[in-house]
N, C-alpha and C positions, 0 to 999 in steps of 0.2 A: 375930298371925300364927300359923298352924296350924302342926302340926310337920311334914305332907307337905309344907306351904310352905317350911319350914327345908333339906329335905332336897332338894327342888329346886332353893334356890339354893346348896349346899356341892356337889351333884353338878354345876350352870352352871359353879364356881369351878373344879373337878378332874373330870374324868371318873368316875361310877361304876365303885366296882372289881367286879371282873368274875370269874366262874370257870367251870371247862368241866363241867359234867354229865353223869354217866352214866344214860340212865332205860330200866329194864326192864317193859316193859308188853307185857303177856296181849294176846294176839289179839283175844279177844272187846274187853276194853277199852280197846285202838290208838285206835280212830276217836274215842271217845267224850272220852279223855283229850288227843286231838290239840286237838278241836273245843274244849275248855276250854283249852288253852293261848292258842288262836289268839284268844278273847275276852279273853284277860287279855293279850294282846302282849306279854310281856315273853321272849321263849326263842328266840335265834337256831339255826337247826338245821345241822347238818354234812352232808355228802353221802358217808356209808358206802360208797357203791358208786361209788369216780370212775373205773373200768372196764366197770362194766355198762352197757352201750346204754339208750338211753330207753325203746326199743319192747322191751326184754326183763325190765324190772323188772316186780315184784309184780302193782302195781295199776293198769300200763299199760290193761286192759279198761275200769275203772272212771273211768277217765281219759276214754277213748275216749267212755264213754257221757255225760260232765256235758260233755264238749265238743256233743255233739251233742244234747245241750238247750239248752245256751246258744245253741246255733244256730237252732232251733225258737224261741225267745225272743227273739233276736234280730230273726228273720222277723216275730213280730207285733209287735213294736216298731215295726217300719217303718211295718205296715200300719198301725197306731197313728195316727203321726205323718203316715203317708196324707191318714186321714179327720181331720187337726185336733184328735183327741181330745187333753183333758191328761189325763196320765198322774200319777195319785192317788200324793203322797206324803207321808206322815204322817209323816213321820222314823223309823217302826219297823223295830227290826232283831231280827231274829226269828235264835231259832238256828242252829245248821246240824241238819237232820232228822237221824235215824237211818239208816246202810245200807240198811232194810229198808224205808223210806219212799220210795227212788229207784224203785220200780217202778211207783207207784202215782202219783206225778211226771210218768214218762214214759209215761206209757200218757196220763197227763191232757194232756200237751201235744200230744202226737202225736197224738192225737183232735182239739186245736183247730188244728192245723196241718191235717192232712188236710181238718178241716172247711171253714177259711178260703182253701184251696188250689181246694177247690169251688166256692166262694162267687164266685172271683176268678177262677175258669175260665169258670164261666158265665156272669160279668158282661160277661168279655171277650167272649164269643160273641153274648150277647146287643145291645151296646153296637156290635159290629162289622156286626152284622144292622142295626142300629137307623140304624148309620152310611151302610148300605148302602142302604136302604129312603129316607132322606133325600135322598143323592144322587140316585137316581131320581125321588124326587119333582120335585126341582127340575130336574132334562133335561128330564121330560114338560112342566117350564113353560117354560122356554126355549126347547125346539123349535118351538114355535110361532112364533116373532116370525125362529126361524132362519129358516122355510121361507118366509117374508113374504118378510124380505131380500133371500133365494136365488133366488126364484123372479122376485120383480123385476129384477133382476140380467139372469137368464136371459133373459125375455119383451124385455128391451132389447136384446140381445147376437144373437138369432135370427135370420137372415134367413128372407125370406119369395120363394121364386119364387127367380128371378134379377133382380130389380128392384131389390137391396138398401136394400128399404125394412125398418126396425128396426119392433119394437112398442111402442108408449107403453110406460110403466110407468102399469100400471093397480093399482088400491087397492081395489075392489070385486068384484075376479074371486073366484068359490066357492072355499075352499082343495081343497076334494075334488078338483074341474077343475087347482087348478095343481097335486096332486100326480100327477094323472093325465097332466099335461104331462109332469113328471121321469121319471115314469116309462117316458116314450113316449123320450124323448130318452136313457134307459138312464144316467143321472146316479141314483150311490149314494152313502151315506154311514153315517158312522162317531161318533157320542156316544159322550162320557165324561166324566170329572173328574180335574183336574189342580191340584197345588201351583199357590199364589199366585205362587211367587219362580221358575217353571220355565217360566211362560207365555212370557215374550219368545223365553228361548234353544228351546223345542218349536216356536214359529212359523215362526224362522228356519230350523231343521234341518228341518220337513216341506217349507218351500218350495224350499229347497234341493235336499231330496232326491228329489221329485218333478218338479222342475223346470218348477216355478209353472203346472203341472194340476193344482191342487185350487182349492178354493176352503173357507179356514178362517175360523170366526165363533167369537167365546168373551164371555163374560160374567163377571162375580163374581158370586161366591153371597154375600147381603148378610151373614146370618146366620152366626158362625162355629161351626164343626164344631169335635167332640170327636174327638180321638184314640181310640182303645181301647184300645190298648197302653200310652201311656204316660198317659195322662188330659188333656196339653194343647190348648188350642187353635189349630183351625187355619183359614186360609184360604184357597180352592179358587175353582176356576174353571171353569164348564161350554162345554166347545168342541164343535163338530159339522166336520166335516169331509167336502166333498161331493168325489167323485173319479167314473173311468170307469175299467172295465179292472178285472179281479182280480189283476194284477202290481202296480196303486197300492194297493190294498186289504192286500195283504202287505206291501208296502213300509212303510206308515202302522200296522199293527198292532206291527211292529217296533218302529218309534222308539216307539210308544206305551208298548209294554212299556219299552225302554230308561229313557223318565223317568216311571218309575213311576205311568201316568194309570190310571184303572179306567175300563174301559170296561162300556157298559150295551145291552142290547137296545132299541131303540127304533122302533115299527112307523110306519108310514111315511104309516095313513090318521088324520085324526086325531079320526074316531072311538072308534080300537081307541085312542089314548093318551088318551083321556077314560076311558074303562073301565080303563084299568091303571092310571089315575091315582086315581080311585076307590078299587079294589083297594089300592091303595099305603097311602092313609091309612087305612084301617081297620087295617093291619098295624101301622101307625105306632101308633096309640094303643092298640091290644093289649098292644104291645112295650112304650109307656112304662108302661102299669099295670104289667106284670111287673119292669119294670127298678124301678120305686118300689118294689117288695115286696122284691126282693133288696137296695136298698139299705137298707132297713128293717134286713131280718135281720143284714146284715154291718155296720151300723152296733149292732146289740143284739148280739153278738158280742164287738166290739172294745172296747163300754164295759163290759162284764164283764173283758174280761181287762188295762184301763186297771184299774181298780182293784186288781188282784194283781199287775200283774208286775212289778212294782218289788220288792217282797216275793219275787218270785220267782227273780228276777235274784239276789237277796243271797243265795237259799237254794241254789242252783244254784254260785256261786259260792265259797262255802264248801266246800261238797261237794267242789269239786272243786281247792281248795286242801288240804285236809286231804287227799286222794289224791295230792298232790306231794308234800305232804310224809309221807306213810307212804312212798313211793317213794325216800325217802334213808336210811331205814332199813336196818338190816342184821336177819334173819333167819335165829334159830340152830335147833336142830335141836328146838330143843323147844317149837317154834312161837311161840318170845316175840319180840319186836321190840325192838331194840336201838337207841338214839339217845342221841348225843351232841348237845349243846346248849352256847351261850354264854349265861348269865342273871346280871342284877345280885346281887350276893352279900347286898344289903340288901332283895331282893325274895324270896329262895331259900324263905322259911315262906306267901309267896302262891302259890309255882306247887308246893311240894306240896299244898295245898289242894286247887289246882286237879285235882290228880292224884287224889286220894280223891274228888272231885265227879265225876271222868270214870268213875274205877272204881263207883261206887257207880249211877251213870248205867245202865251198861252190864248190870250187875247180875252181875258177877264176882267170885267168892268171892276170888280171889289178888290181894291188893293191887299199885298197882307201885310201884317201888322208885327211888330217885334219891338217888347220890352223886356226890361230888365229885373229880374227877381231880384227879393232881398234871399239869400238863405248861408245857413252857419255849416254847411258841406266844408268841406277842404277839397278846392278846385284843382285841377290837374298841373301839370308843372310844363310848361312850354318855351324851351330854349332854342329861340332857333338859328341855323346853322347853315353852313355853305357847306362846297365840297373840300376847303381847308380847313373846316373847325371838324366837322362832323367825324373825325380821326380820334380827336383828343376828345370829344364829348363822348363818344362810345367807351374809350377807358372810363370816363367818370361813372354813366351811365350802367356799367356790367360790375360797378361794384353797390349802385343803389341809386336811382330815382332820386335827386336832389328835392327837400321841402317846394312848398307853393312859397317860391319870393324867399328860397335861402338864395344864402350867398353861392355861386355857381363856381368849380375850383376849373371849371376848364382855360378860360381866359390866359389863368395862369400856369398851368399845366402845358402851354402850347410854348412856355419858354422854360420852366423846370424838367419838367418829363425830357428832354433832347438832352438837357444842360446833364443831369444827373446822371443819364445813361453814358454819357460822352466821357464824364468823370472816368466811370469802368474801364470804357472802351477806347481809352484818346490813344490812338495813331493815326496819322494822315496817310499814312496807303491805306489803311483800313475804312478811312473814313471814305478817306477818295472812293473806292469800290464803291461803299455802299452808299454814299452820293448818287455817284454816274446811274447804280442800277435805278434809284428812284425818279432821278431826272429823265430816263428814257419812259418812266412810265408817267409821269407826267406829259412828256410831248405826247406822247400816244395814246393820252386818256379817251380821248373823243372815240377813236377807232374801237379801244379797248370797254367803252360806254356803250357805243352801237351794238358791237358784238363781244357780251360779257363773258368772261371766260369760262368755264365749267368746274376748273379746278378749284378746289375750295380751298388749296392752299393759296394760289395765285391771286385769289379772287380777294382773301383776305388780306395779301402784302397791296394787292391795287386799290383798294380800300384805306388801307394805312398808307399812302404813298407820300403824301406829305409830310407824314410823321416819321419816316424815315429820310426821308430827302431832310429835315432837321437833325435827324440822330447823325446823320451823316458829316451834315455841317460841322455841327457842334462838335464829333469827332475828330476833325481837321483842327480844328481851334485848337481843343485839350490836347492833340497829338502833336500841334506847335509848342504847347506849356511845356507838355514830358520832351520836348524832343525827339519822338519817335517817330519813324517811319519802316513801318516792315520790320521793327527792333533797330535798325541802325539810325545815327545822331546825324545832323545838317551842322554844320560849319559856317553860321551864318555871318555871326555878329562876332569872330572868332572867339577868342578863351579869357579869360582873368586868372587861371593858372598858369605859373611858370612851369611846365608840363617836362621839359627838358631836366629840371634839376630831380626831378621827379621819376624819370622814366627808369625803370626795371625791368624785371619780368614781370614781377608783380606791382602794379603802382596805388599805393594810398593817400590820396590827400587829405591835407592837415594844414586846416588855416593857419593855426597857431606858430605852427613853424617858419621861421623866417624865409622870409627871401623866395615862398610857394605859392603866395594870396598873395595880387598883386594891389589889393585894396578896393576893389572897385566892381561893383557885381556887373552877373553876365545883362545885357543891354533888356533881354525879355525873355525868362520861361527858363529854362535849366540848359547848365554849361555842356555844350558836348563832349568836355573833357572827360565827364564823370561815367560815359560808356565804357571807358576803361580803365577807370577806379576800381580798386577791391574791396572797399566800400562804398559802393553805388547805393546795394542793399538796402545797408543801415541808416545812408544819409537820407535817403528816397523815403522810406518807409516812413520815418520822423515829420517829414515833410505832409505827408500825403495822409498820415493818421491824423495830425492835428488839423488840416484842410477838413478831413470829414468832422471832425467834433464840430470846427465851427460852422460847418451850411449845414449841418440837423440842427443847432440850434439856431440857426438863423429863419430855417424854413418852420421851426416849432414858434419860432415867435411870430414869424407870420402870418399861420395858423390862428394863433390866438387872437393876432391882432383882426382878420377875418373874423373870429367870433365874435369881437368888438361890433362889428361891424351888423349881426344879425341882431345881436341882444339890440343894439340903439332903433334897430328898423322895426324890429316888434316892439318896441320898449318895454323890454324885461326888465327892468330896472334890479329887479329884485335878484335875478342870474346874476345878473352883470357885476354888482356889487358882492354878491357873495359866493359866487364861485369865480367868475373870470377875474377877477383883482385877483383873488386869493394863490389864484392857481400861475398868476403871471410875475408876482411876488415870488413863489416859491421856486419857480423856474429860472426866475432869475438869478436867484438868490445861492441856487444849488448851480445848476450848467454854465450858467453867466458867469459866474464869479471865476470858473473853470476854464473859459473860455478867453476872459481879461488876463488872466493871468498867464495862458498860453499866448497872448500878443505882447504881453509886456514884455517876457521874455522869453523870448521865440527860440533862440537855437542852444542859448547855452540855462536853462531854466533847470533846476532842480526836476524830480520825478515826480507830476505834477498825478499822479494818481496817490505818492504816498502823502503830498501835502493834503489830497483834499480826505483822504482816510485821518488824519490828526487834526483836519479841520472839526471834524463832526465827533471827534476822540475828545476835543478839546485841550489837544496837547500845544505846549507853550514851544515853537521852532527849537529857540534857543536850549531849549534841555534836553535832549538829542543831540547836542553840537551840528545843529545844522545851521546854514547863513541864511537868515531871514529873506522872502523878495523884494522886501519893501517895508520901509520903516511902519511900523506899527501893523502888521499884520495880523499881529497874535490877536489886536483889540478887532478889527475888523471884521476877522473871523468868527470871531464871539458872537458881533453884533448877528449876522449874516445867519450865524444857526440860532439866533433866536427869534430872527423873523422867519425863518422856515420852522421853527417847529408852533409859531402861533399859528402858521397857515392853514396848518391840518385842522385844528378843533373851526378855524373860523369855516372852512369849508364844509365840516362836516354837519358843525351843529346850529349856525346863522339861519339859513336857510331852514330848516325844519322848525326852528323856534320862530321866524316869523311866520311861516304860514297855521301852525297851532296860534297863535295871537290872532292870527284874521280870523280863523274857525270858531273861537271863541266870542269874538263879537257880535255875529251871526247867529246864534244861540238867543234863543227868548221872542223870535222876530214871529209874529204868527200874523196868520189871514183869513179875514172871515165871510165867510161865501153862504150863501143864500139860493138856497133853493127848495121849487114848489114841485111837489109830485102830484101823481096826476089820485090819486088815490087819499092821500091827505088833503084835509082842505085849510089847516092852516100852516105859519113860515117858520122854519124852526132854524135855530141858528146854531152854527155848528163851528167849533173853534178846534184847527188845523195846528199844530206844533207841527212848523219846517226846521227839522235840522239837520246842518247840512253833514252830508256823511264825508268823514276824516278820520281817515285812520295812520295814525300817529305813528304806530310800527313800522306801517311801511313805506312810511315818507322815509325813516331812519336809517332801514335798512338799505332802500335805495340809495341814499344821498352815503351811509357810510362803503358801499360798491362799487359809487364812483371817485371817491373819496382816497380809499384805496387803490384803487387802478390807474389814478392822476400820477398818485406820489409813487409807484413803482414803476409808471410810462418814463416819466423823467430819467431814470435811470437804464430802462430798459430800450426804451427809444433812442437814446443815444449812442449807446451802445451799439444798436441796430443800424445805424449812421456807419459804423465802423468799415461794414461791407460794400463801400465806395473804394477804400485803400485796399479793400482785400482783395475784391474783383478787378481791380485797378494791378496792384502785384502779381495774378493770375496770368493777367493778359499781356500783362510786360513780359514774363517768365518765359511763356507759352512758345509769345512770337520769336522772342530770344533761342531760345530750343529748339523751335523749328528751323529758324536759319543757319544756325551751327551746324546741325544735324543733318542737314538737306542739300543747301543752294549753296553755303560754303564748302560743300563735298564738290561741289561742279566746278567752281569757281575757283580752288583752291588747286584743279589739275589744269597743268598749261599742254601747249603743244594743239595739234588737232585731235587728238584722243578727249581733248579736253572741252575744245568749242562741241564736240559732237555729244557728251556728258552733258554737257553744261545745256543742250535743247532738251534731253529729255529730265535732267532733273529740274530745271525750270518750269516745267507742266508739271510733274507730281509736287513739284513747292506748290504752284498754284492752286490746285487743287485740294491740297490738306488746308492752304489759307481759308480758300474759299469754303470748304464742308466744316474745318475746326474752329477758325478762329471768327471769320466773319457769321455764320448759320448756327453753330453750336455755343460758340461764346457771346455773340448776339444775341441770341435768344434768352442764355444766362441773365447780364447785364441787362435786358430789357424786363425779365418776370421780376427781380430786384428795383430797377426801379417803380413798376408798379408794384412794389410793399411798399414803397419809405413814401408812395402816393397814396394808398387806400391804407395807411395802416400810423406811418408816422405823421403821417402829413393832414390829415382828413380830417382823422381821430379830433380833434384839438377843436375843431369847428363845423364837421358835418355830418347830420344822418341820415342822410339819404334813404329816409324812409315813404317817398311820393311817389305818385303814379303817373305816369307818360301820357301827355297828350296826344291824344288818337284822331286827328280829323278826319273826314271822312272828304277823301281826297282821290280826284280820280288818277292823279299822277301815281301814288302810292299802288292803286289797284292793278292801273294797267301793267306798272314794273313786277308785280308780283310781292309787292311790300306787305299789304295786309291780305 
């Protein structure tokens, strides 16, 4: 193991200590020495100016101008991901330019902006002509079979004389003759094109509006249209509209406008629409050659600036982190820039490094300079972490900010947190799945790191992957203990039951019984005789309740023993002694003693909840006619409740009566200070009473709140342990019911009726595994074990009441972290 490996997990165990820095750097050498901070991330920065406005600092201008490149980059990103382009990334991170590089930047993007703004002006113009030119094409075709329709209509509808005889509908008439009919008869009309999804409600509203004097015909256009605005397609509809009167003519122009139809000129012989038709498609294939050349060019364009602007983004973005953070700076008269920083005290010989790499960068003769303040702040908490801790530190983390230099509980967390959930969840098929899934996303982290998923569920399980690839583990383990697999038992190490003398319908085992226990337990984990016991239940359940009492209070002592661990590093002496003794006494004294006596006598033990109920009754075994556990119990018990109930008063009232004894000493201390005004002219001396303020209440109050909440933890936290064997029975139960129900339906019909059952109930078993027991009782099992982490476990040693070290890190930027 390397020694940066060493000092990774002693910083996981305690938070690195920390100190505040003063750094004096040259104007000229600001940017240069910022930009090397920011690649080595390790330098939280202060805000010098927490009264100056945003828009009035320094390098507000500068600011202004890398917002309005990213914005310029942004725009062709779009157009980018427009045209389908992939957007080249090599994984380089290039540095942040120099000051005098941003001009030469923005003159380059604002040239391809202006140019791509062109591109995408004309395209529109062009594409909306092209759109234009189409739609006419197809009126001039449709109007023809309109004025067929129309005119037969008409030639029926006419009378002739006063004889009211109609005219056939004739199919041969010259159309020149029936337009010269409409015409005679002063019948006009109106073409256009209209949305697909507007056509019904436009029909009803002109007929309505008109009041069923027109006469409307419409078609689909088969082919569907391009937008030009937004690029989707559309589908349209050519209608003509025949009317009388220039008041229907207004009327129908109106609504037209209202649902947005284009209307087109359309001449009425349909000679002149063979000519404009003509005209039309020549325009048409003009237009498409020009429209192929612009896209040509905007597509050679966009694959030039695919390949940089990822590179470009990171450069831009720098720039304009390093202008925030010169903007927290204070600036003294002698043009130097002043910053205060948070930095690990074991990294302080890398970031002056960095400091002579930026000066020496810049090319400034004045070195800068960086010491160390004294100050009584409470420095940031900084635990740092790989991409195998950083799983289990986020649980810690989303329940509180560990102290500056507490004891950090992830360390331990990376082998509790798997162990505890695995309790719940112990089956080896189950575990096996949910292994395989996380080891595939570990092979595939890199791919899955290049291009991060979108899903925020996905994203969250490839984040935790390690910490499932352990739940998973540890699943196999415990599901080796229970002997479960998918609910059925393995036959490994065979049986210690004589199973045979035994077998029934229903079969109970009973060690007691001769000639059934053949003396000698199963070799590791549970007999898979008892899959088919009729007490599986009862013996399982005994088993697995008294497993949880004793790892809550194994992991409660642990806990405390951790608190051990911060009081000696602060040297609280005073904690230490009057609540942690106190509190480790009483736990012992109450769980412990519960816990000893559930291993002295493990399987055949009296009911060790009504012993410990006449523990604290202070009832004598033997007067109940019960058989004692153990010779002198009744005195031991004695002893044992009367160190818990001295617990309480020491816990509660030790500690407040010695810090009233300090406050008191403190009393009578005075200071005498001397001072000349400018108005007086002699020294007058002035005597100060400092007393220090203590208020006795509510040291009381507090210390009897935790006082109480200690002594009810112990019972209620163990308690709370229980739901290891309960979620544990759940899952047994679950998978058990499902297999009876399900795959023994398949497996239980023979013949070929039964191989062809047995593929499809095999997929719906899968699948309720997979959504109820692995995703839904996973999920269970996992929010439980983080309680008995943030809640039994924590409780006892941690407050996670500190703030998160924030470097100011270009790694973090470029990923989209801060």
């Amino acid at each position: 193991m390397s020694l940066q490996s060493l000092f990774k997990m002693g910083s996981l165990f305690r938070s690195e200590e920390m100190c505040l820095a003063q750094l004096y750097l040259q104007s000229e050498a600001a940017f240069a020495c910022v930009s090397e901070l920011g690649e080595l991330g390790l330098a939280q920065f202060r805000d010098l100016n927490p009264d100056v406005n945003a828009f009035q600092r320094k390098f507000v201008n500068e600011v202004r101008r890398c917002d309005d490149m990213e914005r310029k980059l942004r725009f062709l990103e779009k157009e980018v991901k427009k045209d389908n382009l992939a957007i080249d990334d090599t994984g380089e991170n290039p540095p942040a330019p120099l000051p005098r590089e941003m001009i030469d930047m923005e003159n380059k993007f604002d040239k391809l902006e202006t140019e791509m703004k062109s591109v995408n002006s004309n395209q529109e113009a062009l594409k909306k002509n092209f759109l234009e030119l189409t739609e006419l094409k197809h009126i001039l075709r449709k109007t023809q079979q309109f004025f067929e329709q129309c005119l037969q209509i008409i030639l029926t509808k006419y009378k002739k004389n006063n004889n009211q005889v109609y005219f056939p509908i004739i199919y041969n008439y010259n159309l020149q003759w029936l337009s010269n009919i409409v015409h005679f008869f002063y019948y006009r009309f109106v073409a256009g094109v209209l949305m697909r999804d507007k056509i019904s409600a436009f029909e009803r509203v002109i007929w309505r509006a008109c009041r069923g004097n027109v006469f409307l015909r419409y078609t689909e256009i088969e082919a569907e249209l391009e937008d030009p605005h937004t690029g989707d397609k559309v589908n349209k509809y050519v209608f003509i509209v025949f009317f009388q009167g220039d008041q229907l003519k207004s009327r129908i122009k109106k609504i037209c406008t209202g649902f947005r139809a284009t209307l087109y000129p359309c001449p009425e012989t349909p000679q002149e629409r063979r000519e404009i038709a003509l005209g039309v498609m020549t325009r048409i294939e003009d237009l498409q050659t020009v429209l192929n050349q612009t896209a040509d060019h905007r597509r050679m364009v966009l694959s030039q600036v695919a390949l940089n602007i990822r590179v470009w983004l990171i450069k831009v973005r720098k720039i304009k982190a390093i202008y925030h953070t010169l903007n927290l700076f204070n600036v003294n008269i002698e043009k130097c820039l002043i910053a205060e920083c948070w930095c690990p005290v074991v990294d302080i010989d890398r970031i002056q490094l960095a400091l002579r790499r930026g000066t020496e960068l810049s090319g400034s003769s004045v070195p800068s300079i960086m010491q160390q303040m004294q100050t009584k702040e409470n420095p940031p908490t900084y635990n740092q972490t790989d991409k195998f801790t950083s799983g289990f530190q986020a649980i810690i983390d989303a329940f509180g900010v560990s102290n500056y230099r507490e004891v950090n509980p992830a360390p331990f967390t990376i082998i509790t947190f798997p162990f505890l959930f695995a309790v719940m969840f112990g089956d080896m098929g189950h575990g096996l799945l949910m292994f395989l899934f996380a080891l595939y996303l570990v092979l595939k982290e890199n791919r899955y790191m290049k291009h991060k998923p979108e899903d925020e569920i996905f994203k969250m399980m490839f984040d935790g992957r390690y910490l499932i690839l352990l739940m998973g583990l540890f699943s196999i383990y415990t599901g080796f203990l229970y002997n479960e697999c998918f609910s059925r038992s393995i036959n490994i190490f065979g049986t210690s039951w004589n199973f045979l003398m035994e077998f029934r319908c229903v079969m109970t085992l009973d060690p007691n019984k001769p000639g059934v226990f053949r003396g000698y337990p199963y070799f590791y984990g549970i007999d898979p005789i008892w899959q088919s016991a009729e007490n599986k239940i009862t013996v399982q359940n005994s088993y697995k309740m008294k497993n949880a009492v004793l790892m809550g209070f194994a992991q409660m002592i642990f806990g405390l023993s951790l608190a051990f661990c911060n009081r000696r590093h602060f040297k609280d002496k005073l904690t230490l002694y009057c609540e942690l003794l106190p509190q480790l006494l009483f736990l012992c004294a109450l769980i412990g003693y519960l816990c000893m006596c559930i291993l002295y006598k493990w399987s055949t033990a009296p009911s060790l909840l009504i012993g410990l109920i006449d523990m604290y009754m202070l009832t004598d075994p033997k007067s109940n006619n019960r058989v004692p556990l153990y010779t002198g119990q009744y005195q031991v018990q004695i002893f044992l409740v009367i160190v818990t109930v001295l617990c309480v008063p020491w816990m509660f009232l030790s500690k407040p009566y010695i810090l009233y004894k300090r406050s008191k000493q403190k009393k009578g201390h005075t200071r005498f200070m001397f001072f000349h005004t400018k108005f007086v002219k002699h020294i007058k001396l002035l005597i100060i009473m400092l007393i220090s303020q203590f208020d006795m209440s509510e040291v009381i109050i507090y210390q009897a709140i935790h006082t109480i909440e200690f002594c009810l933890s112990c019972i209620s936290h163990t308690a709370s342990y229980l739901r290891l064997w309960a979620l544990s029975l759940a899952h047994s139960e679950l998978s058990e019911v499902l297999w009876s129900m399900v795959m023994h339906t398949g497996l239980a019909t023979s013949g070929t009726s039964g191989a062809i059952l047995s593929f499809f109930v095999f997929w719906f078993f899968s699948s309720l595994t997979v959504s109820i027991l692995l995703v839904m009782e996973g999920l269970s099992a996992f929010l439980h074990a983080i309680r008995l982490h943030w809640v039994e476990f924590q409780s006892k040693f941690y407050k996670g009441e500190g703030y998160i070290f924030s470097p100011f890190s270009f790694t973090l930027i470029v990923e989209g972290k801060v």
